[in-house]
Structures are given as structure tokens and as C-alpha cells.
C-alpha positions as CSV (number, residue, x, y, z in Angstrom):
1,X,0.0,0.0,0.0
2,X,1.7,3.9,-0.7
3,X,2.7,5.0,2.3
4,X,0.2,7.0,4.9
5,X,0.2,10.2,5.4
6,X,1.3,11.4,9.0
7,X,0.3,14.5,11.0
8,X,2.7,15.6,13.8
9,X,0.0,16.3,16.7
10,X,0.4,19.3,18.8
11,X,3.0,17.5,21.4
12,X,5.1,16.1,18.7
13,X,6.8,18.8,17.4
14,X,6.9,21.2,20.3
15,X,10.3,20.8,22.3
16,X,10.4,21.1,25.7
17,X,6.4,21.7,26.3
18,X,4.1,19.7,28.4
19,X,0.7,19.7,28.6
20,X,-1.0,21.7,31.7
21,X,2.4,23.2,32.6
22,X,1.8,26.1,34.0
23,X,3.1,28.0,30.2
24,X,2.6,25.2,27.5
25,X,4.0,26.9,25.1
26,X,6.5,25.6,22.7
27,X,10.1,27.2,22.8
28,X,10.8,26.4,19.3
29,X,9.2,29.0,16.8
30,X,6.1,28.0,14.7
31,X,8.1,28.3,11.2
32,X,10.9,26.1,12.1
33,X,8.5,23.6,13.9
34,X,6.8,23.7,10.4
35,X,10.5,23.0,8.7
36,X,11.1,20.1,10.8
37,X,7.6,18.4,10.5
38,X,7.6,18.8,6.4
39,X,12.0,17.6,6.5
40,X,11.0,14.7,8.4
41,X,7.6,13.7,5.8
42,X,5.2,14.1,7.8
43,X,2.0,16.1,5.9
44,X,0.2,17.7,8.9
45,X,1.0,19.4,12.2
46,X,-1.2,20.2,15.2
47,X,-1.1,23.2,17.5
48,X,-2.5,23.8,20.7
49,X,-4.7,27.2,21.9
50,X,-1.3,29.4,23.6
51,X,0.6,28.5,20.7
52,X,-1.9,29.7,18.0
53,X,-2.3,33.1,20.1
54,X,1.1,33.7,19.6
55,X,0.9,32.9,15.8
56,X,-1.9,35.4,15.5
57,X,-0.7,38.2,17.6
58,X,3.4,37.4,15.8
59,X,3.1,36.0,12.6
60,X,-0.2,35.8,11.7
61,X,-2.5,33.3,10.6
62,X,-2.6,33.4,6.9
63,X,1.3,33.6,6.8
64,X,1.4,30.6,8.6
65,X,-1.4,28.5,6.4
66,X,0.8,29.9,3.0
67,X,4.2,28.6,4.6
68,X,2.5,25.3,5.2
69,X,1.2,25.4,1.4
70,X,4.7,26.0,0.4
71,X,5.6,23.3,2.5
72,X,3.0,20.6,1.0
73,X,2.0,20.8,4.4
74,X,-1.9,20.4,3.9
75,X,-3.5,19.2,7.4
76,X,-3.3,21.9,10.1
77,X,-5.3,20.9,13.2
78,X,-6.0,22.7,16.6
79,X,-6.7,22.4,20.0
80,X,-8.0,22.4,22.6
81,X,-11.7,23.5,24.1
82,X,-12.3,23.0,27.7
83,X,-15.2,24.4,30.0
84,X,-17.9,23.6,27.1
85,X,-19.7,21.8,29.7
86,X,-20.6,24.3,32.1
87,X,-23.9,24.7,33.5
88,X,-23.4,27.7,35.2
89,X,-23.2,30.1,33.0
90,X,-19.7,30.7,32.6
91,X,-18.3,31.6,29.1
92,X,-14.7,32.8,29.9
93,X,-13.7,29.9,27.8
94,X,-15.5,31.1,24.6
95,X,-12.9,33.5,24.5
96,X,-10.4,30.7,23.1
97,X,-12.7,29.1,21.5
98,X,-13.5,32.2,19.4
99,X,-10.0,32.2,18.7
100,X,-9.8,28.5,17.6
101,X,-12.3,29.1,15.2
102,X,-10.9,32.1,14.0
103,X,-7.6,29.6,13.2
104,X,-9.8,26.8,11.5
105,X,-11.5,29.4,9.2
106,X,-7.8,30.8,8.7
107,X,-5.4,27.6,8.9
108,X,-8.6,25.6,6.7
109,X,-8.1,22.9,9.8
110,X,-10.5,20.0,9.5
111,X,-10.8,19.8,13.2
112,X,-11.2,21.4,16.5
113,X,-10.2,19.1,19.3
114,X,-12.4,19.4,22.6
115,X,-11.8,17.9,25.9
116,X,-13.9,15.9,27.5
117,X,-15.2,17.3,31.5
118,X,-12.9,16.6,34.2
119,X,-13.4,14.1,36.8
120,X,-14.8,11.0,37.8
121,X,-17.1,9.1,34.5
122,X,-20.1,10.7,33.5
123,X,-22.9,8.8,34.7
124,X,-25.4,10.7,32.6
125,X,-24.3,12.1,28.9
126,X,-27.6,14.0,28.5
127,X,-26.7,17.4,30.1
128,X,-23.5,17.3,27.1
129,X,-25.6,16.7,24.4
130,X,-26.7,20.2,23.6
131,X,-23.2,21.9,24.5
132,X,-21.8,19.3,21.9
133,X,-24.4,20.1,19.4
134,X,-23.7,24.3,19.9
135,X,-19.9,24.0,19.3
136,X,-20.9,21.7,16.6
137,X,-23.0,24.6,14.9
138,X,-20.5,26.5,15.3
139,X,-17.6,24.9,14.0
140,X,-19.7,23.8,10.7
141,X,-20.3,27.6,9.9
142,X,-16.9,28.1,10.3
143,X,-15.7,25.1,7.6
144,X,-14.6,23.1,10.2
145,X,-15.6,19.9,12.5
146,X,-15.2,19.2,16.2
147,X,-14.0,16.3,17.9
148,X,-13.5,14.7,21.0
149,X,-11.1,13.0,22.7
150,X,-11.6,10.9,25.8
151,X,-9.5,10.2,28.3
152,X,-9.6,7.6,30.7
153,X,-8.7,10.0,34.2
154,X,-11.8,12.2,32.6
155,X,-15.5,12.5,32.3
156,X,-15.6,10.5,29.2
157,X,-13.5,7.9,30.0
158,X,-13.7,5.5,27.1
159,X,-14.5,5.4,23.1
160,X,-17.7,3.5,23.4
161,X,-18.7,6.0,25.9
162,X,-17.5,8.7,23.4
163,X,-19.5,7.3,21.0
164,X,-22.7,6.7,22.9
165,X,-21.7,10.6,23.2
166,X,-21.7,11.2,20.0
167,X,-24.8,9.2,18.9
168,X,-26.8,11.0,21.2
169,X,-25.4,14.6,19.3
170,X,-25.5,13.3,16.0
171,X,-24.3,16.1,13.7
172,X,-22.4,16.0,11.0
173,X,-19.9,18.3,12.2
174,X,-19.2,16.3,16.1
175,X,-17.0,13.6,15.9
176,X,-14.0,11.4,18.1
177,X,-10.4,11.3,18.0
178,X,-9.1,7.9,18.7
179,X,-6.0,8.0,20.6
180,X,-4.3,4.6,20.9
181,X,-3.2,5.1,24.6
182,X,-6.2,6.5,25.6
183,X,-7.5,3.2,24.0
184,X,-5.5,0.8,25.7
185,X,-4.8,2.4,29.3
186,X,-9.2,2.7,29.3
187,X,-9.3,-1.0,29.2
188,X,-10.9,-1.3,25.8
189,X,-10.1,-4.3,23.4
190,X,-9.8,-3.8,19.9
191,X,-12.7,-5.5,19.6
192,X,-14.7,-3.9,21.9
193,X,-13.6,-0.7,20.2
194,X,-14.3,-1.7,16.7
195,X,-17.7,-2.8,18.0
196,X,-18.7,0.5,19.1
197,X,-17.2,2.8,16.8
198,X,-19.3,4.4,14.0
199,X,-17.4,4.9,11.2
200,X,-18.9,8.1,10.4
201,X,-17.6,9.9,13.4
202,X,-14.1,8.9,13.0
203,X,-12.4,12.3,12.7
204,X,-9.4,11.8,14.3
205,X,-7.0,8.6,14.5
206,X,-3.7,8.9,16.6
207,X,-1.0,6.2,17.1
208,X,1.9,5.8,19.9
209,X,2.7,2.7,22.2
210,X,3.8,2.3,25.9
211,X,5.1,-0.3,28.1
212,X,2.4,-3.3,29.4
213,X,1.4,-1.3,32.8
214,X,1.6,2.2,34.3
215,X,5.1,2.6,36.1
216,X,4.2,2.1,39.9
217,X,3.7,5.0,41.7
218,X,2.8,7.0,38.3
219,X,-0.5,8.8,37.8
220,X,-2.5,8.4,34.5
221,X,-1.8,11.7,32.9
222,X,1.8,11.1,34.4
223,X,2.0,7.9,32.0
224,X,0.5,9.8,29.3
225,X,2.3,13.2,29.4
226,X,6.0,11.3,30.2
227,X,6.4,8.1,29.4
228,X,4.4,7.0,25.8
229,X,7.3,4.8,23.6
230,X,7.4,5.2,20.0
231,X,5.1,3.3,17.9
232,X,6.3,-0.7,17.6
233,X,9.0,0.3,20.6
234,X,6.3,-0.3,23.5
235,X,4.5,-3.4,24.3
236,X,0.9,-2.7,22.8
237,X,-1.1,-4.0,19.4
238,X,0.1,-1.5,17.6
239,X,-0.1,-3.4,14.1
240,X,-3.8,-4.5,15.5
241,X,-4.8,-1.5,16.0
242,X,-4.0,0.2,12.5
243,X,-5.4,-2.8,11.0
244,X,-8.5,-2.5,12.9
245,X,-8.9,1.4,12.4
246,X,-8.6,0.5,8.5
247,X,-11.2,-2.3,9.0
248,X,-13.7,0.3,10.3
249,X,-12.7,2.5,6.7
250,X,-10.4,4.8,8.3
251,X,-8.1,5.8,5.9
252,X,-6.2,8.8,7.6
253,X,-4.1,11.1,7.4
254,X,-2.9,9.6,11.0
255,X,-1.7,11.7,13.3
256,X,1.6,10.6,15.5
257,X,1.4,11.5,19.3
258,X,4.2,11.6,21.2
259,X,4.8,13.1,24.6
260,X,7.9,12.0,26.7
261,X,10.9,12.9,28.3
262,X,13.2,10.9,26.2
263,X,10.6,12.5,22.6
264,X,11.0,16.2,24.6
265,X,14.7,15.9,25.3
266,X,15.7,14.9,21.8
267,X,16.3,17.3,19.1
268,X,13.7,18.2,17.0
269,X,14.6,17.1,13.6
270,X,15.8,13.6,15.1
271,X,12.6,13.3,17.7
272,X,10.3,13.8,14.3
273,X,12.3,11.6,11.9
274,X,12.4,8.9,15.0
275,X,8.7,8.9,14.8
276,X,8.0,8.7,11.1
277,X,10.4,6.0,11.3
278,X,8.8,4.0,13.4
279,X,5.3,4.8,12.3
280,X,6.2,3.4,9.2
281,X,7.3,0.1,10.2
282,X,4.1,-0.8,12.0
283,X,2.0,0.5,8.8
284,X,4.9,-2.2,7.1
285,X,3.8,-4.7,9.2
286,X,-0.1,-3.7,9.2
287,X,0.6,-4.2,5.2
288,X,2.5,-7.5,5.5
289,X,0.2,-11.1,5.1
290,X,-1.0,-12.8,7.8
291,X,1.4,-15.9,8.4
292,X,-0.7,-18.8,9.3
């Protein structure tokens, strides 16, 4: 089969950055993240809310979509939107997501990435549907789609529970990202998740690997945010999962998330070409026949 095309997620190509640091922004500028991703052959690149603030109030938006033209750099995606669920009344978070649609309509991004409420599992996904459905409204007008991503230490913990989620919505513009750790570390088999997945609401697909179990004394997010191995060097189906996405019609572009210290610590260009690598081995072996 020709050979997929990759998107470097937000995390992948931004340096020494964490997620919910108390600054999350990358220390390497936008353009030469940009350079690396396209060097290394990857056709897509994320960026995250702090990052794209900088880029507008800096750069600016539409020089950043034509340097990815240039680039052959098609796929630009952002994230994230949290505080959607509030039943308060509170809209200080409409203030980045104002901006993240300004960036879709700008960056032509296919997708908005929204987080799924903190805390302990939702035990009841009717109060969401409507909030889904709004940002969903909203993100069609503006040419783009949204799509969530649980998370197993969150509110939607799971994929089937993401889409029971999303069935409930159902709009054209809501959909899931399917993040392979998120996948595994929930608990769900790759038959279970091919069983609950509707193809339709597939936005998103995004592969990594990690050892059997959490290091002791780790957190979840702790396991997610330091320790993820590259694709094929960790002990999870990565091959079975690829193989299952494309059984379900997914067809990408794929995105490649990596976030940990070893990814962080490494230079750029060799972190990025490390993961397209590997990436491409598993799709190798995803291709290969079945040996009986």
C-alpha cells in the first residue's frame, strides 16, 4: 500500500512543552516547527490554543497557512476547548474558542479538538448533548468539525462512551479522535472498540505505544504526558490496532502522538524523523500477510 500520510500532533513537534504546565507553550518558533515536520515527511502538524495566540498576535494566521502550502503541508489541526460543559453560565472559555475558530477558518483545519469534562465518569451524557451540538453549529459555519477525545482519568473515559456521546449529538460536524493510549490504558479491546465505533464519526486517528502497565507510583496523565514509547518500541497492538482502524474504513491522514521525556529531550529534527520511522514500520507490518 503507498505510504500514509502522518500528521505531527500538537505535542510532537513542540520541544520542551508539556501539557497543563503552568506555560505550554513551545520554545521552538512556529516556522521552524513547520520546517522540521515537512523535512521529516510528515504532511500535517497540530497546534494547541497558547501556541496559536502567539501565531496570530506574531506572525499571523494566513502567513502561517501559506508557509505550510509552500511546505506541502496540507493538514493543520487545533486544539483544545475545555469548559464547554458548564452549566453555570460561565463563558470565559468562549474567549479561546473564538479564537480557535478564527484559526480553523484561517489555517482551513478540519478539526477542533475538545476535551472531555474533568473528573470521575459521566454517569449521565444527556446534560453534554446540547453543549456538543452548539460548538458543533459553530464549527460547521466556520468550515470546520469538532472532535472529541476521551480520556480515561476524565468525564468520558472511554471510546464506546464517546460514542454513545456522539450518537446522542448526531451532527455531521461532532465527531472522536481515537487515541491509541487512551484506547489501551481505558481498558478497551480492539474488539470492543471496533464494536462501538461508528465509522462516520471517526475524525481523528492517533497512534503511539507504551510499556504493558503504568510505572508504579505513576498517575494516568503522568504515564501519558512522560512516558508514551514510540510506535512498535512499547509493548501494545500496535499493528492490531491500525489494522482494525482500517477495517472500520479509516483511511487517515494519521496523526503521530508523542509526549515524553526521552521525545521532549531529543532534538527536534531527530525526535520527528524517529517517529515517522517507526510509524512506518508498523504501517509495514499492518501491510504485510498474515502468516498462518
Amino acid at each position: 500500500m503507498s505510504a500514509p500520510e502522518l500528521v505531527a500532533t500538537c505535542w510532537t513537534s513542540a520541544g520542551d512543552a508539556r501539557p497543563a504546565d503552568p506555560d505550554p507553550r513551545s520554545p521552538i518558533p512556529v516556522l521552524d516547527r513547520l520546517d522540521a515536520v515537512a523535512a521529516a515527511g510528515f504532511t500535517g502538524m497540530g497546534l494547541i490554543l497558547e501556541d496559536l495566540r502567539v501565531v496570530r498576535d506574531d506572525l499571523g494566521l494566513a502567513a502561517l497557512r501559506a508557509r505550510a502550502d509552500a511546505l506541502g503541508v496540507d493538514h493543520l489541526e487545533v486544539e483544545l476547548v475545555e469548559g464547554w460543559w458548564s452549566t453555570g453560565g460561565g463563558t470565559a472559555w468562549r474567549a479561546g474558542w473564538e479564537l480557535l475558530l478564527e484559526a480553523a477558518r484561517a489555517l482551513r483545519s478540519p478539526l477542533i479538538k475538545i476535551a472531555p469534562p474533568p473528573g470521575d465518569p459521566v454517569a449521565d451524557l444527556a446534560p453534554l448533548v446540547e453543549p456538543v451540538r452548539r460548538l458543533a453549529d459553530e464549527a460547521a459555519a466556520a468550515g470546520t468539525r469538532i472532535a472529541l477525545e476521551p480520556l480515561p482519568f476524565a468525564g468520558i473515559d472511554t471510546l464506546p462512551r464517546g460514542a454513545e456521546l456522539m450518537s446522542l449529538v448526531d451532527h455531521e460536524a461532532a465527531g472522536l479522535v481515537v487515541d491509541f493510549w487512551h484506547v489501551f490504558r481505558a481498558g478497551t479491546s480492539l474488539s470492543e472498540l471496533a464494536a462501538a465505533l461508528d465509522p462516520r464519526t471517526v475524525l481523528a486517528v492517533e497512534i503511539n505505544d507504551a510499556r504493558d502497565a503504568v510505572p508504579e507510583g505513576l498517575s494516568l496523565f503522568e504515564d501519558t504526558r512522560d512516558n508514551r514509547c514510540y510506535p512498535g518500541e512499547g509493548d501494545q497492538d500496535v499493528v492490531g490496532f491500525l489494522r482494525t482502524l482500517r477495517g472500520l474504513g479509516f483511511t487517515g491522514p494519521w496523526g503521530v502522538e508523542i509526549l515524553s521525556e526521552q521525545h521532549r529531550a531529543a532534538p527536534l529534527d531527530e525526535a520527528l524523523a524517529r517517529a515517522v520511522r517507526t510509524t512506518r514500520q508498523c504501517f509495514d507490518r499492518a501491510d504485510a500477510p498474515a502468516v498462518l
